[in-house]
VEXDREN-2710 file (C-alpha; in Angstrom, 1 decimal):
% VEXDREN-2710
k/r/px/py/pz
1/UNK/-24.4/-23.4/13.0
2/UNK/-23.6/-19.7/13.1
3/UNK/-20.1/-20.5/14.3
4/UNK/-19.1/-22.7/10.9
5/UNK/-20.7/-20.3/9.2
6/UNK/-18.7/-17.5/10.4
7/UNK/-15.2/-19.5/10.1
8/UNK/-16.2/-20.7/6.4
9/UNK/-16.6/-17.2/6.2
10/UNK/-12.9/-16.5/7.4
11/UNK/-11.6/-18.9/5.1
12/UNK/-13.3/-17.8/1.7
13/UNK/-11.7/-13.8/2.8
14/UNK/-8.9/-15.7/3.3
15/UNK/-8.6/-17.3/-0.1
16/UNK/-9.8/-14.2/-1.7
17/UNK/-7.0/-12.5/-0.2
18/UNK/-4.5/-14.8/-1.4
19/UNK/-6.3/-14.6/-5.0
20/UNK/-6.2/-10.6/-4.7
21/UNK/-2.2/-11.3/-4.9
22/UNK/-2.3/-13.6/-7.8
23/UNK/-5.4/-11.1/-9.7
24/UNK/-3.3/-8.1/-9.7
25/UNK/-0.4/-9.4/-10.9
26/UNK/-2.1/-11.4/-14.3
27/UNK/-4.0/-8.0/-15.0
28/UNK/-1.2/-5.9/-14.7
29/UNK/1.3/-8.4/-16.9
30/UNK/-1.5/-10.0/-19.1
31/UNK/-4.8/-8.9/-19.1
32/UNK/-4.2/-5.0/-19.3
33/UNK/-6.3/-4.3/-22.8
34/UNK/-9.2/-6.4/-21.2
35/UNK/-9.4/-3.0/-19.3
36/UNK/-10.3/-1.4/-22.3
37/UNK/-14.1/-1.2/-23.7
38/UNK/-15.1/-2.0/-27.1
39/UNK/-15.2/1.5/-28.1
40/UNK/-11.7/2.0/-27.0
41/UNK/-10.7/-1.7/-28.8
42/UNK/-11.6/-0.3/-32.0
43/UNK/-9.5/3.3/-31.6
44/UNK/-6.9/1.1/-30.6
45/UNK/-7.0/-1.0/-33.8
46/UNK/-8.0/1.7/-36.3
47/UNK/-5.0/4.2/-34.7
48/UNK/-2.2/1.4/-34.3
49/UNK/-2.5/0.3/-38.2
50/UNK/-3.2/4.0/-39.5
51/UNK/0.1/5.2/-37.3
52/UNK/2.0/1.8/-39.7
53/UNK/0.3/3.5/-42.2
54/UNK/1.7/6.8/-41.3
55/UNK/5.4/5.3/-40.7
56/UNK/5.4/3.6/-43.5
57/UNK/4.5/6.4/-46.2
58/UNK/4.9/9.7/-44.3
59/UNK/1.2/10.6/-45.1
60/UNK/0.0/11.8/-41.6
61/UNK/-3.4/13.1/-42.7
62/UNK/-5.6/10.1/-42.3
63/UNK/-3.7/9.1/-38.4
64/UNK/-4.1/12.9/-37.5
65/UNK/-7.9/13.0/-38.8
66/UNK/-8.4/10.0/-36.0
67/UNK/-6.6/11.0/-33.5
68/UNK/-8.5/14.4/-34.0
69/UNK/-11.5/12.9/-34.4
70/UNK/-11.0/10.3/-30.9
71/UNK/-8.8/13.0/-28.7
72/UNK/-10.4/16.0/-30.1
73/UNK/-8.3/19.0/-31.4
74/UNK/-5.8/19.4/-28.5
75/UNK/-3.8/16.1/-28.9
76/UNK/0.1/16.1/-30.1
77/UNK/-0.2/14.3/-33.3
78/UNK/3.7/13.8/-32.9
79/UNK/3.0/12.4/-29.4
80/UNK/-0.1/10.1/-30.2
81/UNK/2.2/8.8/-33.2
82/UNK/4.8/8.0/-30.7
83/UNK/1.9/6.5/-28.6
84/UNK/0.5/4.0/-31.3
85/UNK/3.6/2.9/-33.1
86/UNK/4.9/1.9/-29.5
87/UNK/5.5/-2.1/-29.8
88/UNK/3.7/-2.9/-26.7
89/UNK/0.4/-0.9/-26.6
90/UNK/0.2/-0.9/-23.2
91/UNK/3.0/1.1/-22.7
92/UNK/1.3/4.7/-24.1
93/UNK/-1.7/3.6/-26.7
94/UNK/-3.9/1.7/-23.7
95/UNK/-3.2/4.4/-20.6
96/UNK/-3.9/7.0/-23.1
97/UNK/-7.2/5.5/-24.5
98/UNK/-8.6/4.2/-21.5
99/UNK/-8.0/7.9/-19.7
100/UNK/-8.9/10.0/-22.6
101/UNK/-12.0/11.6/-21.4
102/UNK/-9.9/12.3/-17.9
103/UNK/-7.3/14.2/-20.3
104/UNK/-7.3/18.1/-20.9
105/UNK/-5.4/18.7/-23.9
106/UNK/-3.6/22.7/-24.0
107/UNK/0.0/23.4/-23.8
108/UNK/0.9/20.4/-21.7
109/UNK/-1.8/17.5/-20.6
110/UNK/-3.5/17.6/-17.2
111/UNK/-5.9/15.0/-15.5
112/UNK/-9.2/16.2/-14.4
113/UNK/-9.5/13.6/-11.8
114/UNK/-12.7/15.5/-10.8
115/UNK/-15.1/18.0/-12.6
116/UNK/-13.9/20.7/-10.0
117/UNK/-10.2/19.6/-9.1
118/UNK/-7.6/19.2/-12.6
119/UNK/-3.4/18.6/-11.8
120/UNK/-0.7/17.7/-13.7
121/UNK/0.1/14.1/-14.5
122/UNK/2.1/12.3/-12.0
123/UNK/5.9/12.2/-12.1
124/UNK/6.5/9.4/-9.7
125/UNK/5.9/5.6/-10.6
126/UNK/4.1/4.2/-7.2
127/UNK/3.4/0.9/-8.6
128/UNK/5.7/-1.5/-6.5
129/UNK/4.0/0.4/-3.3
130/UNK/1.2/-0.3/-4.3
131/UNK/1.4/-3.7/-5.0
132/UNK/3.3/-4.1/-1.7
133/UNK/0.4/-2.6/0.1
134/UNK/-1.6/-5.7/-1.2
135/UNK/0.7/-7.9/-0.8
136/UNK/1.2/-7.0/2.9
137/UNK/-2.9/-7.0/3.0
138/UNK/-3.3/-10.2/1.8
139/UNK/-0.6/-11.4/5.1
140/UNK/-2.6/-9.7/7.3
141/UNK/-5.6/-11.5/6.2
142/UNK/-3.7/-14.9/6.7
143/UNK/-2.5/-13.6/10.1
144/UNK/-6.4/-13.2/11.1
145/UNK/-6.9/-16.2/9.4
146/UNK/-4.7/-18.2/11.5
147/UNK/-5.6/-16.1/14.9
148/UNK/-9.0/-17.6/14.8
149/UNK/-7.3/-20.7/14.6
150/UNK/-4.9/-20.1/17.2
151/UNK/-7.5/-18.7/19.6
152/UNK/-10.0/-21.6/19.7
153/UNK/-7.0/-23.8/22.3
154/UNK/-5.6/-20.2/23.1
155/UNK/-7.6/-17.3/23.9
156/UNK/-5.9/-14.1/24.9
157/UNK/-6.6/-12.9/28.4
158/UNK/-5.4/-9.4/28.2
159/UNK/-8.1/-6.7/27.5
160/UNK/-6.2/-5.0/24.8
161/UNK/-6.0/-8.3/22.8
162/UNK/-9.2/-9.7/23.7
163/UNK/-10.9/-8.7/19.9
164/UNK/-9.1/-11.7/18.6
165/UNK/-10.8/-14.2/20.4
166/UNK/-14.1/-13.4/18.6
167/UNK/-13.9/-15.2/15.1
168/UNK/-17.4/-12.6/13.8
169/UNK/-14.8/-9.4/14.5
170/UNK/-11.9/-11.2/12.4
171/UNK/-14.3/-12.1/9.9
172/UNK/-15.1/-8.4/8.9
173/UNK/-11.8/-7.8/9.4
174/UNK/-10.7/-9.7/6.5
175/UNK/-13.4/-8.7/4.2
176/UNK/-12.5/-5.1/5.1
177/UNK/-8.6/-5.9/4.0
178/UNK/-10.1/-7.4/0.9
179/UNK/-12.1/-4.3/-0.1
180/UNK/-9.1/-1.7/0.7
181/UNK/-6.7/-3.9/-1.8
182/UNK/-9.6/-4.2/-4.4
183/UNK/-9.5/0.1/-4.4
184/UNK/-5.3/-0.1/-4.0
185/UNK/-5.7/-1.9/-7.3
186/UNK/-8.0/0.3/-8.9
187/UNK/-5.8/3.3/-7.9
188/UNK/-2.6/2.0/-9.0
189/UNK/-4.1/1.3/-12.1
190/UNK/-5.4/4.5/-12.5
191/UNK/-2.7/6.2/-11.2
192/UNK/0.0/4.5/-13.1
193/UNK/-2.0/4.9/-16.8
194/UNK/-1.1/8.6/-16.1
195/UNK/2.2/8.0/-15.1
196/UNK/2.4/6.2/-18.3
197/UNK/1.0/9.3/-20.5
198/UNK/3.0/11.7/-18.2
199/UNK/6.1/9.9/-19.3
200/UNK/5.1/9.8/-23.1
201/UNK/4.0/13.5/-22.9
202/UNK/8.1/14.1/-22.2
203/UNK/9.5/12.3/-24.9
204/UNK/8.3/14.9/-27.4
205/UNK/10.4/18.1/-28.2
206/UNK/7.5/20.3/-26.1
207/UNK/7.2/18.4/-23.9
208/UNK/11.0/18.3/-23.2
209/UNK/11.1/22.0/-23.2
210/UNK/8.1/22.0/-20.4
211/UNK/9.9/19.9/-18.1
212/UNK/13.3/22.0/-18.4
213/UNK/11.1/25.1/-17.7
214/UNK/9.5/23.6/-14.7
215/UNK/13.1/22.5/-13.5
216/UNK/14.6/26.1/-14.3
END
């Protein structure tokens, strides 16, 4: 009884695997202001129709009150407005919303990614890695998957391969792949939001004239 329990086992980590795949690319293409909470929902509605606002009649006071009042004092106005009159608010608005109490606003924007340890925002988009990591996690899990398949009418002799003839080690194994892609997807995604705000933070005139510095 353990045994089918154990191989049903290998089969839902399997399965999961394969869903991991199919999970990260629906949240990152469709489901990435589900990310958001309510809280952040309702900056995200109240800033996008107060930046129309804003584009629409030059009056800035009521956006810049918001952002001020959401951001704090530290935040562009100029860049936020860029931000939230972007057509797709996942581009800037979401990243910069659902990281803003990561975000140090001074003369450029860092990322305390700890209460002891702040850097500057990413340069480098790592996404496709990342995905390719999981991707390449989810084969491996099929691979195991498949050995305790193949091992049943074909058991390895040699010591160094004799791990895959117990289906209990494969088992973890696969639930261990599982767990590293669920924390590869939770990195890229946080990892890519301030890729996202890095790349915004450019686009303004300051932010121009920071990056020529740093390249000087």
């Amino acid at each position: 009884m353990l045994t089918v329990f154990i191989y049903f086992m290998i089969f839902v980590g399997v399965t999961a695997a394969l869903y991991q795949v199919y999970e990260v690319n629906y949240n990152i293409n469709f489901a990435n202001d589900l990310k958001l909470s309510n809280a952040n929902k309702e900056h995200l509605s109240e800033l996008t129709q107060k930046a129309s606002v804003t584009k629409q009649t030059n009056d800035t006071s009521a956006f810049n009150q918001a952002v001020t009042r959401i951001f704090g004092p530290g935040l562009d106005p100029e860049l936020a407005l860029l931000a939230f009159t972007e057509e797709k608010p996942g581009t800037y608005a979401i990243p910069l919303l659902r990281r803003r109490k990561q975000l140090d606003f001074n003369e450029e924007i860092n990322v305390r990614h700890l209460p002891f340890w702040k850097a500057r925002l990413p340069k480098w988009d790592i996404r496709v890695l990342m995905i390719s990591l999981v991707i390449i996690n989810s084969m491996l899990a099929q691979f195991l998957g498949g050995m305790s398949i193949y091992t049943l009418l074909y058991p390895f002799t040699s010591a160094a391969f004799a791990w895959l003839n117990e289906p209990v080690i494969l088992m973890l194994l696969t639930f261990v792949l599982i767990v590293i892609s669920h924390g590869i997807f939770r990195l890229d995604m946080y990892l890519h939001d301030l890729y996202q705000i890095g790349k915004l933070s450019r686009q303004t005139p300051a932010g121009n004239h920071r990056l020529h510095s740093q390249n000087a």
